[in-house]
C-alpha positions in Angstrom: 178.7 77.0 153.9 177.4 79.3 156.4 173.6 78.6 157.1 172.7 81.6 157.2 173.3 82.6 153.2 170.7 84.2 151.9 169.4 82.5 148.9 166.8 83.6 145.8 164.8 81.4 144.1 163.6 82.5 140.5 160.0 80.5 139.8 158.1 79.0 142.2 156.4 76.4 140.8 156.6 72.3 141.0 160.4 72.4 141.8 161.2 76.3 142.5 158.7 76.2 145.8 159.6 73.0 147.0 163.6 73.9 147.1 162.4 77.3 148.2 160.3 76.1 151.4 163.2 73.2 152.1 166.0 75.9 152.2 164.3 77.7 154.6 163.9 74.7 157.1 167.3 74.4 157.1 167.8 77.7 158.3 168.7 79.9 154.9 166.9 83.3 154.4 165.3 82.7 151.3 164.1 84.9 149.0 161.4 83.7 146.2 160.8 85.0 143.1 157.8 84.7 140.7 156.2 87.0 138.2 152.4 86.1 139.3 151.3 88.4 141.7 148.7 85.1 143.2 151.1 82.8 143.5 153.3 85.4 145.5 150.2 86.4 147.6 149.9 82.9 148.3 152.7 82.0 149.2 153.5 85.2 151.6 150.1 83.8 153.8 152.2 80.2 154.4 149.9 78.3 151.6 150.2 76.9 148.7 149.1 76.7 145.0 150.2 73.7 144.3 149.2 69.6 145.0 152.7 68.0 146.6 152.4 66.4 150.0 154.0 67.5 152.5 154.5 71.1 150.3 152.7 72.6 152.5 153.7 72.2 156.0 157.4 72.8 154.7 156.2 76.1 153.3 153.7 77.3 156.6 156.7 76.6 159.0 159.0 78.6 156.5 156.9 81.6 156.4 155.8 81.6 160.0 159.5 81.5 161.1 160.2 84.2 158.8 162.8 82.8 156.9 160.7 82.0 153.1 159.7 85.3 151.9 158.2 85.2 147.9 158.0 88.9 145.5 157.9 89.5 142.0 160.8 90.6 141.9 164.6 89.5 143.1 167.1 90.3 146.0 170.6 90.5 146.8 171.8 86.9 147.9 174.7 84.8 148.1 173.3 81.9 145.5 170.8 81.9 143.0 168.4 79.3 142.0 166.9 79.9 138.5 164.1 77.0 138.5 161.7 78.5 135.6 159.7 76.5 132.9 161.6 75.4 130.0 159.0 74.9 127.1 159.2 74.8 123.3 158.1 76.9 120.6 156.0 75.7 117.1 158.0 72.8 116.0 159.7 71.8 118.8 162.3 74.5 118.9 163.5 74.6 122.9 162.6 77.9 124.4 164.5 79.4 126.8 162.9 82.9 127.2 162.0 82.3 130.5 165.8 81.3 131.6 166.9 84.4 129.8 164.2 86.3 131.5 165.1 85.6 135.0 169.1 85.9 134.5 168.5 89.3 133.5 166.2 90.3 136.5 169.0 88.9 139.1 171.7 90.9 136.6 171.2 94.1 139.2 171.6 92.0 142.4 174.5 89.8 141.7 177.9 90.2 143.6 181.1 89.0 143.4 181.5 85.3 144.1 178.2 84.8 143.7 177.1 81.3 143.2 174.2 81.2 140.0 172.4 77.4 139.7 170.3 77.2 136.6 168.1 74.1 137.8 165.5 74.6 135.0 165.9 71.3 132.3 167.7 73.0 129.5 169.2 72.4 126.0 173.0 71.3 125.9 174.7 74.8 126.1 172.2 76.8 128.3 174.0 77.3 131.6 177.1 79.4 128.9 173.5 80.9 127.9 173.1 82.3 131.5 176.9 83.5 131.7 176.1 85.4 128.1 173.1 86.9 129.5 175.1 88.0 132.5 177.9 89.5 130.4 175.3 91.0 128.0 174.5 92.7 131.1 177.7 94.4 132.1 178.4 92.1 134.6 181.9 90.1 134.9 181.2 87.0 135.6 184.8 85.7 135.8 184.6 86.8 139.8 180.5 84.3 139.9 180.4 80.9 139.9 177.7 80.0 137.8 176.7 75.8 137.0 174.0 73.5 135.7 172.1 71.1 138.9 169.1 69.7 137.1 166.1 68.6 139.4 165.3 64.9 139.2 162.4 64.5 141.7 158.9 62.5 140.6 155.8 64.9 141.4 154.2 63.0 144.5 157.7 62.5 146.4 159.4 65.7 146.0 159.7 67.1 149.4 162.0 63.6 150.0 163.8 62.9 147.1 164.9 66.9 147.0 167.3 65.3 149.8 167.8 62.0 149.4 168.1 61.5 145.6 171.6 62.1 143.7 172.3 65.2 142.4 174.7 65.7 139.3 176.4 69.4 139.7 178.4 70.7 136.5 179.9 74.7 136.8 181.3 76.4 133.9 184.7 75.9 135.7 185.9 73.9 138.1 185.9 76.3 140.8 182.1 76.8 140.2 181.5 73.1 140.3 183.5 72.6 143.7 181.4 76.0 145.0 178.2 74.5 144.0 178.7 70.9 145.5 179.4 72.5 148.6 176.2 74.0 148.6 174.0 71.4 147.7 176.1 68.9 150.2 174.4 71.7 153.0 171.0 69.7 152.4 171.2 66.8 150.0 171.7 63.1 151.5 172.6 61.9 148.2 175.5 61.8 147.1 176.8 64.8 144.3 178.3 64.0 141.8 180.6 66.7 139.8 181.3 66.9 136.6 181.2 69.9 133.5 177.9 72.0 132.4 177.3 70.4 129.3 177.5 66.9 130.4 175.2 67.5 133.7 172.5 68.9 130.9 172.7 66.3 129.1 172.5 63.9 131.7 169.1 65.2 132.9 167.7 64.9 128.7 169.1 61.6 128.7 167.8 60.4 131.7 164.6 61.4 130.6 164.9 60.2 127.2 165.9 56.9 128.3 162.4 56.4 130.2 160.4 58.1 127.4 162.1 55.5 125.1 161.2 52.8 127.3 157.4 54.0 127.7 157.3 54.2 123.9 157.9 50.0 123.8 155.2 49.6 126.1 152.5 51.8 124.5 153.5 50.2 121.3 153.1 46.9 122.3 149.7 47.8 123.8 148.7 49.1 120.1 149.8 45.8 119.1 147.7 43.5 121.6 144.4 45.2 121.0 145.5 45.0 117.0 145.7 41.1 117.8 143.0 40.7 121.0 145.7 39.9 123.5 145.8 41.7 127.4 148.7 43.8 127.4 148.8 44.3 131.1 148.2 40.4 130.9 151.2 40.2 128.3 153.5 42.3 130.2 152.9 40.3 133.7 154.2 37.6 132.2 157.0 39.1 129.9 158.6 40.5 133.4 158.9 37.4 134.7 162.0 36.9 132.6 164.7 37.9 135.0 166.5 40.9 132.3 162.9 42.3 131.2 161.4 45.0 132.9 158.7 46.7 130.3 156.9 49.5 131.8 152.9 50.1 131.8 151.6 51.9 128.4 149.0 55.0 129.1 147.3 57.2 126.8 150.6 58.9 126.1 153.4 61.1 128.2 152.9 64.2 129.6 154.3 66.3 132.2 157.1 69.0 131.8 159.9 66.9 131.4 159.4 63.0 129.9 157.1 64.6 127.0 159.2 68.1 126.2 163.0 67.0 127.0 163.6 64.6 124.4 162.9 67.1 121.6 165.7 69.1 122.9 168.0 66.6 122.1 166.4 65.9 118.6 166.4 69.5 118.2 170.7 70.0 118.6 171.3 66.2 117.1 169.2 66.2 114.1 169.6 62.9 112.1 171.6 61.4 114.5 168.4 61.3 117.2 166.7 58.7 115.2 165.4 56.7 118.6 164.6 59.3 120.3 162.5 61.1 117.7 161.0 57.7 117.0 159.8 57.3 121.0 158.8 60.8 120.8 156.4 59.9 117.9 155.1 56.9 119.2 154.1 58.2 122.7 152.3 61.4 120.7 150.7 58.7 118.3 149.6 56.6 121.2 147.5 59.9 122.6 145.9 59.9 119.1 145.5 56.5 118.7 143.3 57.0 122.4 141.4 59.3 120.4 140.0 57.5 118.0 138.8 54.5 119.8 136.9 56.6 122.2 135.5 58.3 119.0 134.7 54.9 117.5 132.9 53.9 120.8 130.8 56.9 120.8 130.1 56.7 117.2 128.8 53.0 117.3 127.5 53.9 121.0 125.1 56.9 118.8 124.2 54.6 115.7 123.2 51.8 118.3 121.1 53.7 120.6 119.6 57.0 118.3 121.6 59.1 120.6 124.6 60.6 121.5 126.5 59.1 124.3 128.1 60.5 127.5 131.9 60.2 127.4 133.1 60.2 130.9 136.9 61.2 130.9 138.8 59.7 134.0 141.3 61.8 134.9 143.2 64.9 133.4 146.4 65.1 135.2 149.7 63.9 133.3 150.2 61.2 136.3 148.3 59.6 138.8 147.3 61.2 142.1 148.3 65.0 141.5 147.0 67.9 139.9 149.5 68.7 137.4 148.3 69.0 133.9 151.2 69.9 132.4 151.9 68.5 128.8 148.8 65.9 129.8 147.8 63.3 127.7 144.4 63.4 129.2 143.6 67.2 129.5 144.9 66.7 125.8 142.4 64.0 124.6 139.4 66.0 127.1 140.1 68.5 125.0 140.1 67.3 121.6 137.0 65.1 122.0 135.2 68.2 123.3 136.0 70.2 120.1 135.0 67.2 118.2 131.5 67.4 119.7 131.7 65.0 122.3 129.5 65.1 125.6 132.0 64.7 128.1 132.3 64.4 131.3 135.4 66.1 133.1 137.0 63.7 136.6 139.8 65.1 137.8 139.6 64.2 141.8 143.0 66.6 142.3 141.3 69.9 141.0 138.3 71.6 142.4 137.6 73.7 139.3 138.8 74.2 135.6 138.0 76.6 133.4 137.9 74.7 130.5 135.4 72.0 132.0 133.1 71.7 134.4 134.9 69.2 136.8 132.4 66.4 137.7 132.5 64.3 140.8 133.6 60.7 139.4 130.8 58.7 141.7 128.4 61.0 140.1 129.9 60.9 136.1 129.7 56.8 136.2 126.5 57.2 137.3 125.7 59.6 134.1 127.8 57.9 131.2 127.3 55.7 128.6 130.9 55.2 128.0 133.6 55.2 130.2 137.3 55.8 129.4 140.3 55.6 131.9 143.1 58.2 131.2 144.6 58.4 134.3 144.9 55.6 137.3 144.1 57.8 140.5 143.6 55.7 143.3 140.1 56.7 143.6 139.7 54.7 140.5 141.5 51.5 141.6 138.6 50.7 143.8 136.1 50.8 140.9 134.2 47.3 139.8 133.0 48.1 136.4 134.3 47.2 132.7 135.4 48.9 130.0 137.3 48.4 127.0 138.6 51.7 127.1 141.2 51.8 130.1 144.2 52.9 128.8 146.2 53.4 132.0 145.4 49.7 133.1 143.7 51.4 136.5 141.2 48.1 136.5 143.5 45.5 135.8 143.7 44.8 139.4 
């Protein structure tokens, strides 16, 4: 494929920017989309509004060379990237708005043979959603090659798993699929793999659901040990010595956009059938509660103990360690919740500056106001700590 396509990119956000800015090294005109007018300004001044090492070098050489331009709205291009949220409404009900959304604003700027990508993590039967859209639109999309290629990079590593991980492509026919391998094959030193729409989308929920299945295990068992006074992290040190176990560390739950909402789009299409994964899904959101209510417990006998109430400092908000996603967080979640109980907390989030829901405290300077400490997240600024609590939940001091 001739390098010099011209390529837009609908939502610039964790996964839209980062393809975005790597496109534009390898010599594509890119053209980004997003619909808020910051993050465009941003952007268009070779910055960044994001936390993702090596983001934004990739994105500063891409502007400067004049080949990453962002707008709020689309262009004429060869290929189309739609990499917008995917959330779900009340109940768990997938929403797809934003997909929906951005097909119609490229509907006035597609061509023939025209290659559409929807990269956002989608229900089963979302990329035929796209093609509906399209046609809904007056456009004929027999002459566009339209597929699924669902991102699979971990927040921290993007900018080199974009190219070196595997990447599953699945068109709406087979023409689209071989169109769309070829284009990914321009910058991907994986390998990619072809195969229909339908099973590419389900490959991303199952890969997802597969991890959030295994989490659930681990944040069980951790339930269990302090239910019988063993150390999990102890517990699971020694349970993966076995040579066929490998159980993963528990947390205070699952967040990010993916692990935490995908699942539910499976259990949304299967129904009964998803018993599993609805059950991992449950125990990961009870886990989160579950952190709740011992950090309530400690403050309560922390109060009846001492005649007042204690400081509650909250390590971390992110949904992961070392980034300042807070997406679907278990943390921001449990910040939040013990605040509207009326808590005194203390906010640490070392990856954000300022929040407007909290007043972000240095975490040197909450230890030194707390009465009660609880670990949410394990940033490394927290591995170096020498303190105790019984209220790490993310196993950061289990050194």
């Amino acid at each position: 494929m001739n390098q010099r396509k011209k390529i837009c990119v609908l939502g610039l956000g964790y996964i839209g920017l980062p393809t975005a800015a790597l496109l534009a090294n390898r010599g594509y005109e890119v053209h980004g989309v997003d619909v808020v007018e910051s993050t465009v300004n941003t952007i268009n001044r070779g910055e960044i509004h994001i936390v993702e090492p090596e983001l934004d070098t990739f994105v500063k050489s891409a502007v400067n060379c004049g080949n990453l331009k962002a707008s709020l709205t689309p262009d004429v291009a060869d290929v189309f990237i739609i990499a917008v949220p995917t959330p779900f409404h009340e109940g768990y009900v997938p929403n797809t708005d934003y997909i929906v959304s951005a097909t119609k604003a490229i509907a006035a700027y597609v061509k023939d043979n025209d290659i559409v990508i929807l990269e956002s993590t989608s229900p089963v039967g979302t990329t035929e959603l796209v093609e509906k859209t399209l046609k809904d639109e007056n456009i004929d999309t027999s002459k566009l090659y339209i597929s699924h290629c669902p991102e699979r990079v971990l927040p921290g590593h993007i900018m080199r798993e974009l190219i070196e991980n595997d990447r599953i492509v699945g068109g709406l026919t087979k023409e689209s699929t071989i169109k769309t391998v070829e284009f990914y094959k321009t910058f991907v030193s994986g390998e990619v793999l072809s195969t229909d729409a339908r099973t590419a989308e389900m490959a991303k929920l199952t890969e997802n659901s597969f991890r959030d299945t295994n989490i659930a295990f681990a944040n069980e068992l951790s339930m269990l040990c302090d239910k019988f006074d063993i150390n999990v992290w102890e517990l699971i040190s020694l349970a993966n010595r076995h040579p066929r176990v490998n159980i993963l560390q528990p947390g205070a739950g699952v967040g990010g956009h993916c692990i935490a909402v995908d699942p539910w789009f499976i259990v949304h299409a299967g129904g009964e059938t998803a018993k599993m994964i609805k059950t991992a899904r449950e125990v990961n959101t009870y886990k989160t509660e579950w952190a709740i209510e011992k950090i309530k417990n400690s403050a309560l006998s922390y109060e009846s103990k001492h005649g007042k109430k204690a400081k509650v400092a909250c390590m971390g908000l992110a949904f992961k360690p070392d980034i300042d996603d807070l997406r679907e967080s278990p943390a921001l979640y449990i910040a939040r919740r013990l605040k509207a109980d009326g808590l005194d907390i203390l906010a640490v989030e070392p990856n954000i500056k300022t929040y407007d829901e909290f007043e972000i405290v240095d975490y040197k300077e909450a230890l030194e106001q707390a009465n009660i400490v609880t670990f949410l997240v394990a940033h490394k600024e927290f591995k170096k700590l020498d303190i105790e609590t019984d209220l790490d939940f993310c196993g950061v001091l289990n050194k």
